[in-house]
N, CA, C and O atoms as CSV, one atom per row, in Angstrom:
chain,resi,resn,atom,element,x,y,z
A,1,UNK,N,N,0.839,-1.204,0.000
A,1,UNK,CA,C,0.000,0.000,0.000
A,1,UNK,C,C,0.879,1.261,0.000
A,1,UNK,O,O,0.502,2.180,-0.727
A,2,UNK,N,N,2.161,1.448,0.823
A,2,UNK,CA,C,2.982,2.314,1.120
A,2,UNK,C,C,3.875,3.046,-0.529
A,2,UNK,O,O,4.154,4.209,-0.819
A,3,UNK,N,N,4.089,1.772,-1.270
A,3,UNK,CA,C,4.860,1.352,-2.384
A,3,UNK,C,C,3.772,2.253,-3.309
A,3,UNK,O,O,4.112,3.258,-3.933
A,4,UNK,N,N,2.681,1.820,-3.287
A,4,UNK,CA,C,1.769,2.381,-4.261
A,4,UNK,C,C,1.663,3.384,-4.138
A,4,UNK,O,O,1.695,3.979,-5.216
A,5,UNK,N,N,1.515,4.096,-3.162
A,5,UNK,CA,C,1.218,6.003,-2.851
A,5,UNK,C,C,2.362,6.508,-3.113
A,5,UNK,O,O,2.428,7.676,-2.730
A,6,UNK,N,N,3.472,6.053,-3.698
A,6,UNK,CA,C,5.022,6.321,-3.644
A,6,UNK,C,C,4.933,6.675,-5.209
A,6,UNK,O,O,5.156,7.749,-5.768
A,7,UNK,N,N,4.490,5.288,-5.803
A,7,UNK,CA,C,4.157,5.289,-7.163
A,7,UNK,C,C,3.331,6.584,-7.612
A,7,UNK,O,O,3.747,7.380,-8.454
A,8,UNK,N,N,1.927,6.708,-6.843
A,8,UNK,CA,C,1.142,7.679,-7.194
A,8,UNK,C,C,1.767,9.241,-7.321
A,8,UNK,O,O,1.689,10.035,-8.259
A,9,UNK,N,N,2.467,9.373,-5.902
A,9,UNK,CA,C,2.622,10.507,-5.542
A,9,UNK,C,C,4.450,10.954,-6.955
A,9,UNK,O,O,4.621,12.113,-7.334
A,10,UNK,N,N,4.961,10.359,-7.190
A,10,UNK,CA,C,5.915,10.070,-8.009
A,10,UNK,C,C,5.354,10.401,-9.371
A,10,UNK,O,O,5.966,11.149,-10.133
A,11,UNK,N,N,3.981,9.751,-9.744
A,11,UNK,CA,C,3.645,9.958,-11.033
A,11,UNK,C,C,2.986,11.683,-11.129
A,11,UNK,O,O,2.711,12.297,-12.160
A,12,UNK,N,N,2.867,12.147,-9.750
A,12,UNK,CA,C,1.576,13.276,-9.616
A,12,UNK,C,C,3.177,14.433,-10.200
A,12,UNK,O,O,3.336,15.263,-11.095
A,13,UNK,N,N,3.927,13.946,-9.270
A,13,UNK,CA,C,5.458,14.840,-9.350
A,13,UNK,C,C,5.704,14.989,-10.520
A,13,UNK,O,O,5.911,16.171,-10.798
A,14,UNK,N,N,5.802,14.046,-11.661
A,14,UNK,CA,C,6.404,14.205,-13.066
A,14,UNK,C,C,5.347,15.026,-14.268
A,14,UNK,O,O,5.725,15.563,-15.309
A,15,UNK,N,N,4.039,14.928,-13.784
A,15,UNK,CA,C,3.132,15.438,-14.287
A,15,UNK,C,C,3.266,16.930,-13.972
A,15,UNK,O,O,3.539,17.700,-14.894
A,16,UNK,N,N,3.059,17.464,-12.510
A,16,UNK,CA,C,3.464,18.369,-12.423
A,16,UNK,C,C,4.487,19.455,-13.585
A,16,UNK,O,O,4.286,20.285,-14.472
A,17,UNK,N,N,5.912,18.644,-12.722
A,17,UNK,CA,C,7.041,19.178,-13.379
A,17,UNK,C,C,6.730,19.347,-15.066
A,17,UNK,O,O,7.254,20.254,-15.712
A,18,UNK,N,N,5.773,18.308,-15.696
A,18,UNK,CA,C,5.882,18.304,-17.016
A,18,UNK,C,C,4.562,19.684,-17.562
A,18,UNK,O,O,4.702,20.266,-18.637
A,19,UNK,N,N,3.696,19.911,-16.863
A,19,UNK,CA,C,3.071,21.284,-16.319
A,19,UNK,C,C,3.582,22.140,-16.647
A,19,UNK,O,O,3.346,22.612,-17.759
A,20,UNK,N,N,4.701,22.808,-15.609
A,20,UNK,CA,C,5.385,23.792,-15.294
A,20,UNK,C,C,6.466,23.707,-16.558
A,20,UNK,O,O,7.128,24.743,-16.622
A,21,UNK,N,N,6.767,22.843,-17.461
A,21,UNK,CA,C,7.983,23.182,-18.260
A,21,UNK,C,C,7.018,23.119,-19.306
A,21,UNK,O,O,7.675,22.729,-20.271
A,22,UNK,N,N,5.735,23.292,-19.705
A,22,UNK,CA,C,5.156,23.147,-20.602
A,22,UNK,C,C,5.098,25.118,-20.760
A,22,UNK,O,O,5.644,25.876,-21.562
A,23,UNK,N,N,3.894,25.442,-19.230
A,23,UNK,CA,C,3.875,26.769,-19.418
A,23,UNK,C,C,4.841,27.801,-19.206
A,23,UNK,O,O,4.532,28.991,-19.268
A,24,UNK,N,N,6.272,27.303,-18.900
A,24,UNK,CA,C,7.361,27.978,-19.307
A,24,UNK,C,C,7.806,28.134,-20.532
A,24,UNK,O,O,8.175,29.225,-20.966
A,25,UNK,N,N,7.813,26.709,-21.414
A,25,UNK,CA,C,7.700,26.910,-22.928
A,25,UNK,C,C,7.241,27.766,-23.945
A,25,UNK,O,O,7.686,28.210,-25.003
A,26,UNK,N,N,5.903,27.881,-23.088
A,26,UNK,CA,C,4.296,28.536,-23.399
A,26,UNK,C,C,4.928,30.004,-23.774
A,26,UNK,O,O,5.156,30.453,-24.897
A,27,UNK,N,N,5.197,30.777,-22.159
A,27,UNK,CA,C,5.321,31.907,-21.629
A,27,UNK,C,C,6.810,32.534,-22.745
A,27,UNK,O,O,6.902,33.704,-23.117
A,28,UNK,N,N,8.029,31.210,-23.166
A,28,UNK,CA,C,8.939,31.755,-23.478
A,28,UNK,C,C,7.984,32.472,-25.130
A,28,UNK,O,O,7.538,33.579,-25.430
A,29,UNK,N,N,8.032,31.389,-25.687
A,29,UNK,CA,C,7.144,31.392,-27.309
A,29,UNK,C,C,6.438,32.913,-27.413
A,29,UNK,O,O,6.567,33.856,-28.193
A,30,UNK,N,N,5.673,32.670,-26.288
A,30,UNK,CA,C,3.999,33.916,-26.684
A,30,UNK,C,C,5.168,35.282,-26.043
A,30,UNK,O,O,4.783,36.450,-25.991
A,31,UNK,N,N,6.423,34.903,-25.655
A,31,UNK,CA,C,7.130,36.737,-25.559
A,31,UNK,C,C,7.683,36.864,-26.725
A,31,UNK,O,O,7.242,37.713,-27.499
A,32,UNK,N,N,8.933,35.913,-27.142
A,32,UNK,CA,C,9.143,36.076,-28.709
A,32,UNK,C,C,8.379,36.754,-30.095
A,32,UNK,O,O,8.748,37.572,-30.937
A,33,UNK,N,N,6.931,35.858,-29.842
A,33,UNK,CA,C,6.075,36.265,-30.583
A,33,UNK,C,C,5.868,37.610,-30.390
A,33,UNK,O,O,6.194,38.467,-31.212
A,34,UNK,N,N,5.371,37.813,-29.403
A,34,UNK,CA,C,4.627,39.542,-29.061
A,34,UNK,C,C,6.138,40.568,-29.563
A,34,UNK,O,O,6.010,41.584,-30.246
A,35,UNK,N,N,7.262,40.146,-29.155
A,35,UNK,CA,C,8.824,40.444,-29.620
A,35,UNK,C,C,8.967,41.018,-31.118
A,35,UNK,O,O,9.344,42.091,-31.590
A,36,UNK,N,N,8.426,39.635,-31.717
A,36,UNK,CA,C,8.169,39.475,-33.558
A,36,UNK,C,C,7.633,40.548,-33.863
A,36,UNK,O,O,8.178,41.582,-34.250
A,37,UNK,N,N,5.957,40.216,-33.610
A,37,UNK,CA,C,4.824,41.262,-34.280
A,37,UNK,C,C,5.005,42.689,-34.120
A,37,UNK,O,O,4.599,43.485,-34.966
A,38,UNK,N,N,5.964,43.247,-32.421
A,38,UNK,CA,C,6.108,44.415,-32.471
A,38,UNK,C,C,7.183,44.790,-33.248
A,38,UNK,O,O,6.951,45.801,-33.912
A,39,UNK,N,N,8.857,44.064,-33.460
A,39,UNK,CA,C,9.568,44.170,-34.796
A,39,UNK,C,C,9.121,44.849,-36.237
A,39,UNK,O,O,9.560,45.694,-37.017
A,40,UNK,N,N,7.687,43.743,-36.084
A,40,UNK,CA,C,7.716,43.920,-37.731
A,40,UNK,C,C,6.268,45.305,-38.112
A,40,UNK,O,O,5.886,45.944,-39.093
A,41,UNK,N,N,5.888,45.172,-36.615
A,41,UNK,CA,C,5.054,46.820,-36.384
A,41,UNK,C,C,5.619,48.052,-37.230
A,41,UNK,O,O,5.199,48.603,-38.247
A,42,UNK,N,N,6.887,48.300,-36.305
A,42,UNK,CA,C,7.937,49.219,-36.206
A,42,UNK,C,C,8.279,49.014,-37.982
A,42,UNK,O,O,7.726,49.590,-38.918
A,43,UNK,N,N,8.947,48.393,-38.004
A,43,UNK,CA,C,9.247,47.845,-39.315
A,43,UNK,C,C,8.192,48.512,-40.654
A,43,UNK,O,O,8.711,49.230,-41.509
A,44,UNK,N,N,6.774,48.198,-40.702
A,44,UNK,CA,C,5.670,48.414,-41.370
A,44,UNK,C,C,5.601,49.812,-40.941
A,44,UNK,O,O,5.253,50.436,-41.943
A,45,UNK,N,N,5.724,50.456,-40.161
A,45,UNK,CA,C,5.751,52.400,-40.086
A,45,UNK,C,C,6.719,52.881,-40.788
A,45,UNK,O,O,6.635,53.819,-41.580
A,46,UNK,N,N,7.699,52.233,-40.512
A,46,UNK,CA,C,8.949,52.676,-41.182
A,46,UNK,C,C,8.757,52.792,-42.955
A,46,UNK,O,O,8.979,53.761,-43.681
A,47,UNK,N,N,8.292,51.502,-43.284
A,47,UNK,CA,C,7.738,51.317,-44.381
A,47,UNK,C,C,6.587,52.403,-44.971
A,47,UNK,O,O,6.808,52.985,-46.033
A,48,UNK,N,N,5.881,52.535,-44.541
A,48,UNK,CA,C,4.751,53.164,-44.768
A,48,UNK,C,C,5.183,54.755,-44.655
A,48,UNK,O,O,4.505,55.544,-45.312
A,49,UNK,N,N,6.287,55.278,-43.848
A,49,UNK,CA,C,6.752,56.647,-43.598
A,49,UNK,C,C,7.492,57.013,-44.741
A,49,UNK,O,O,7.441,58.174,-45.146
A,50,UNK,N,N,8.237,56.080,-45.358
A,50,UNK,CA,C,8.857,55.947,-46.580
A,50,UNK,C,C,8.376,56.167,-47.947
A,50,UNK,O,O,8.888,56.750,-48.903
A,51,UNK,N,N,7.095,55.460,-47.776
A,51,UNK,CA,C,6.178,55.494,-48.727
A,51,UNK,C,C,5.522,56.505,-48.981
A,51,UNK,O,O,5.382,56.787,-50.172
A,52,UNK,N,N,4.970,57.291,-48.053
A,52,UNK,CA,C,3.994,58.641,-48.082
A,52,UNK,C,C,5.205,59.810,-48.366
A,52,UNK,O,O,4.724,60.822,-48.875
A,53,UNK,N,N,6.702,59.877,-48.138
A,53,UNK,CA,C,7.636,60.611,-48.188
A,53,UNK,C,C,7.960,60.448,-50.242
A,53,UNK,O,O,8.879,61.071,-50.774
């Protein structure tokens, strides 16, 4: 019985951990991104300032 809650509590742990490195993944990606789109923001004014000039 002892063995088994060891097991359980072991499997609850890796799930966890696999959780937490998921929405760290998550969190790295969706800043990059927001990183990107404002790049290519900046980028597209620049463009467009060029254009009307």
């Amino acid at each position: 019985m002892l063995h088994q809650n060891q097991v359980i509590s072991s499997q609850i742990n890796q799930l966890a951990l696999a959780v937490l490195f998921g929405l760290a993944g998550y969190l790295l990606v969706f800043k990059k991104f927001c990183f990107l789109s404002a790049q290519i923001a900046e980028h597209s004014d620049q463009y467009n300032q060029a254009e009307v000039k």
